[in-house]
C-alpha positions, 0 to 999 in steps of 0.5 A, spaced: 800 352 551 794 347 548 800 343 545 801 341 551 795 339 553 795 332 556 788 327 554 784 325 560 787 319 562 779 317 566 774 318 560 769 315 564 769 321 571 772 326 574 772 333 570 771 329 563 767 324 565 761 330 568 762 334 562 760 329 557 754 327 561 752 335 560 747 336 556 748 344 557 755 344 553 754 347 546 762 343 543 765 336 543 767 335 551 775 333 547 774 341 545 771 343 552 777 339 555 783 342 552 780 349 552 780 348 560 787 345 560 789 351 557 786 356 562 787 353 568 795 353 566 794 360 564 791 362 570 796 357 575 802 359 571 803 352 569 807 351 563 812 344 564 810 337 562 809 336 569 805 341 571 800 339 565 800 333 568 797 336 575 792 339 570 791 333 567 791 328 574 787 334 578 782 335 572 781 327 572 780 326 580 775 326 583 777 334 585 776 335 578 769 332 577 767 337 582 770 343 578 766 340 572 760 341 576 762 349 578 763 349 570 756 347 570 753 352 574 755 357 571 752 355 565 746 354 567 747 361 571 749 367 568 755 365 562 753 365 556 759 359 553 763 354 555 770 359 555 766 363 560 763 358 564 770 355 565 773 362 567 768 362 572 769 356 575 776 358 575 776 364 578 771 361 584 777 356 586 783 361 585 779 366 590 779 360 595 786 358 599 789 352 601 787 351 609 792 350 614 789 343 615 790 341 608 798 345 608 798 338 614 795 333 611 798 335 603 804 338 604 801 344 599 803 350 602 797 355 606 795 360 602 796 359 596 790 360 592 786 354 592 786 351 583 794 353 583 796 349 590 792 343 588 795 343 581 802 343 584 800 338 587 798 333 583 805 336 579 809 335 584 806 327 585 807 325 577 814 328 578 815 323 584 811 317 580 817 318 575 822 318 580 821 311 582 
């Protein structure tokens, strides 16, 4: 999975940019970077390079800095490093599911689990961005 780990393409926010401004991290925010792409495919099933790329674009909105944040918490809580403080937060997003308002405004379909319908999402756009 990690060789298809896509480098953030928006440094300075979204997921990369709060984790580097995090003084909690114990590794490089490159390395915290692909362990979390790496994750997030294995628990959305992602696997294509379109779907690496909704985890790169997700990670690299503003969406991402939002998860970056819930990794944050965790590690101020109660995980001890980053690959536990990142599952957390995964386990956090995939627990919620994508609303009837969001299935009407995004085309993402109601119910799925949050994390993974955001993550297709942001597939599924960068596949129609190479289509035009």
């Amino acid at each position: 999975m990690s060789e298809l780990v896509l480098p953030s393409q928006n440094e300075a926010h979204g997921f990369y940019g709060q984790m580097s401004t995090c003084a909690l991290r114990d590794r490089p925010t490159d390395r915290i970077w692909t362990v979390t792409c790496a994750f997030i495919g294995l628990a959305t099933g992602a696997g294509t390079e379109d779907e690496m790329r909704g985890i790169r674009d997700f990670l690299d909105s503003s969406m991402g800095r939002h998860f970056a944040d819930d990794v944050i918490d965790a590690q101020q809580g109660r995980a001890t490093n980053n690959e536990i403080a990142i599952i957390k937060a995964i386990e956090k997003w995939q627990a919620w599911t994508i609303s009837a308002e969001t299935q009407r405004k995004e085309g993402i379909p109601a119910g799925l689990p949050y994390l993974t319908g955001w993550v297709q999402h942001f597939a599924v756009t960068a596949a129609m961005d190479d289509a035009d």
